[in-house]
C-alpha positions in Angstrom: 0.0 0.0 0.0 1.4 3.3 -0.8 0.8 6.3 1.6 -2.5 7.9 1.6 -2.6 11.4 -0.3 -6.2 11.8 -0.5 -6.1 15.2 0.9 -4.2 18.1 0.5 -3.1 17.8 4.2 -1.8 14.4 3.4 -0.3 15.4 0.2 1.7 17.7 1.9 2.8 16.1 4.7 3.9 12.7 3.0 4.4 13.4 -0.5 8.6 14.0 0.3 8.1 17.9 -1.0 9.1 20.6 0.2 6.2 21.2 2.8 6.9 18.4 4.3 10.7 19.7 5.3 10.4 23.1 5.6 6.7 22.9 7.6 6.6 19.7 9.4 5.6 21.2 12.8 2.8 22.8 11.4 1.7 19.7 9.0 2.2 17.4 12.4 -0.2 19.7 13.8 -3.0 19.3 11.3 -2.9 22.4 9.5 -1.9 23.8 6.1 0.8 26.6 6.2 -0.9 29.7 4.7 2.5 29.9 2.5 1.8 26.3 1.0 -0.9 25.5 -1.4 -2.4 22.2 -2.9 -3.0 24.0 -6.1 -0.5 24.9 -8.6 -1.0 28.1 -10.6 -0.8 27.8 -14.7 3.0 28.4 -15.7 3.4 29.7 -19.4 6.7 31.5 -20.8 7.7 33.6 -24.2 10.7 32.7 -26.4 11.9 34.3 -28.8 14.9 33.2 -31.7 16.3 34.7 -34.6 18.9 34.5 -36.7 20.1 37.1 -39.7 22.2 35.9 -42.4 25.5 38.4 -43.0 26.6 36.4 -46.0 26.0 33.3 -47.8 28.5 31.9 -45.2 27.9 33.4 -42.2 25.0 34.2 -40.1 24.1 35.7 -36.5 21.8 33.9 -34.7 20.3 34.5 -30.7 17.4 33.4 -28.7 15.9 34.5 -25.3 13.9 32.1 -23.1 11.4 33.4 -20.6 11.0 36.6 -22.4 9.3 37.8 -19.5 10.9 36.7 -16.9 8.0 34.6 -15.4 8.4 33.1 -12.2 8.4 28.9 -11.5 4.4 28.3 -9.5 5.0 26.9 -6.4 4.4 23.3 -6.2 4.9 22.2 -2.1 4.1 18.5 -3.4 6.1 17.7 -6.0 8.4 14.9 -5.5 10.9 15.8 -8.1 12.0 19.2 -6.2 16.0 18.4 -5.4 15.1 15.5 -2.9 11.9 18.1 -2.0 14.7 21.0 -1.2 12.5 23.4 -3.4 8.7 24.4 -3.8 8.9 24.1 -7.6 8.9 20.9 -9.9 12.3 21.2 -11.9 10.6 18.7 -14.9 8.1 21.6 -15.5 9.2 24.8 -14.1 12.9 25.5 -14.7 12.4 27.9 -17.0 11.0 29.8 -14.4 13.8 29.2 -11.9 16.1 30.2 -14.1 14.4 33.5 -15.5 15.5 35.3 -18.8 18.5 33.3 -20.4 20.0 34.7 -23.5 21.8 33.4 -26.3 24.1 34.9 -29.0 25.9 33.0 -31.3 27.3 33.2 -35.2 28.0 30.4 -37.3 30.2 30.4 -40.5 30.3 28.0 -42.9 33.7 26.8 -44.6 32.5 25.3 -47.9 
């Protein structure tokens, strides 16, 4: 039998996220840190590449990710969060840990 997650409380307090390090006094205690939640807010981010060609031979190219800078939801259950040492599930959110990464490269072609 697996442990029981049927509520959020439980969910929190033995899913091996980070609620269940950084609040287990409270979750012991039966209640739900106001800073936690059992719902995890939509996550969408803007990228942007381009690329110009110089020549025939050689072309700039860049790309930004996370255009605007959107910040990773909080997700208190996830078990995927460094051994649950972060609110955030690093398979679907690090774009949003990250932030705005930029890119800039050229590439020439010898032939």
């Amino acid at each position: 039998m697996g442990v029981s997650q049927d509520t959020c409380l439980d969910a929190l307090s033995t899913a091996g996220g980070a609620a269940s390090i950084d609040y287990q006094g409270v979750l012991a205690g039966g209640a739900i840190p106001s800073a936690t939640s059992c719902t995890v807010k939509h996550f969408t981010t803007f990228d942007l590449y381009g690329r110009y060609d110089i020549t025939d031979k050689l072309n700039l190219h860049g790309s930004v990710l996370n255009v605007f800078d959107t910040k990773a939801p909080l997700d208190w259950a996830t078990y995927g969060g460094a051994l649950g040492a972060v609110p955030w599930n690093p398979s679907l959110h690090s774009q949003g840990a990250i932030g705005a990464f930029f890119t800039l490269g050229v590439t020439y072609k010898f032939q």
